[in-house]
Every structure is written in structure tokens, then in C-alpha cells.
N, C-alpha and C positions, 0 to 999 in steps of 0.2 A: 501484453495487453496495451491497445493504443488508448492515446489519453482522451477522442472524443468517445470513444467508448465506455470511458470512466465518467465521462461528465452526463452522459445520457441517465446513469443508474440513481435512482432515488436514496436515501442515507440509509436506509435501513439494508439495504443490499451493500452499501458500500461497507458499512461496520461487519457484514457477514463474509465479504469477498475477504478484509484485512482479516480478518481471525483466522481465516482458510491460508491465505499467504502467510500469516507470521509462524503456524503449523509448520508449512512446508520449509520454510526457513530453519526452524529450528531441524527440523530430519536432515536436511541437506547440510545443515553444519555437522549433525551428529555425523551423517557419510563421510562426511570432510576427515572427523577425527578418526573415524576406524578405519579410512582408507579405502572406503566402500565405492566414491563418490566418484561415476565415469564420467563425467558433465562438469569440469571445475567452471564452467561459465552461467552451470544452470544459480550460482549462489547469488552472479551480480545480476541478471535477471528478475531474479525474487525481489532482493533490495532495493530496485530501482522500481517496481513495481508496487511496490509496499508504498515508497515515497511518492509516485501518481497519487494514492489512492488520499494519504495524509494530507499532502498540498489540496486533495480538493475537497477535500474536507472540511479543512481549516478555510478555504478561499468563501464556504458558504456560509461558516461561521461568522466568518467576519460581515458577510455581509446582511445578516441577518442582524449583527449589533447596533446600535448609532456608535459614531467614533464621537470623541472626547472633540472635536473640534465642530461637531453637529448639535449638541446641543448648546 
């Protein structure tokens, strides 16, 4: 998932895409442990994908707040 394509999705899509990636995180760790898992790259994928979504998350967070230096 590229990142201007993260930044296009409105929050409520963004909070549904991470629930769906941290899902799939967790199976891909489960394959991991039973040995199931053909794709050892599909794990740093997910991870790195997960943290797109946080980072932009928090970036609209923030700018949604006043910082302590605006008021």
C-alpha cells in the first residue's frame, strides 16, 4: 500500500483498513509459529503498512490540535 494512497482515505476508512491489517498480522504471525508461513516477507510488509496507516493518523491528529506553543 503506497502512502499517497493512505493519505487520500478519510479516518473512518483508515481505522477499518488497520483493524483488517492488524488481523492479518496476527494469522501471518500464527503461520510463522506453525510453520505454515510461504511468504517470510509477507510479515515485514504488514508491519510497515500498519505503521503508514498510524503515522497518518496521528499526523491529522495532531493537526487537528493547537500545540501548546499556539495558544
Amino acid at each position: 500500500m503506497k502512502a499517497a494512497e493512505i493519505k487520500e482515505m478519510n479516518p473512518d476508512e483508515l481505522q477499518g483498513e488497520l483493524e483488517t491489517l492488524q488481523r492479518r498480522l496476527f494469522d501471518i504471525r500464527t503461520q510463522a509459529v506453525t510453520e505454515k508461513l510461504e511468504d517470510p516477507s509477507q510479515l515485514l510488509k504488514a508491519k510497515k503498512d500498519i505503521a503508514r496507516l498510524k503515522t497518518v493518523l496521528r499526523e491529522r491528529e495532531l493537526q487537528q490540535k493547537p500545540t501548546e506553543v499556539e495558544k
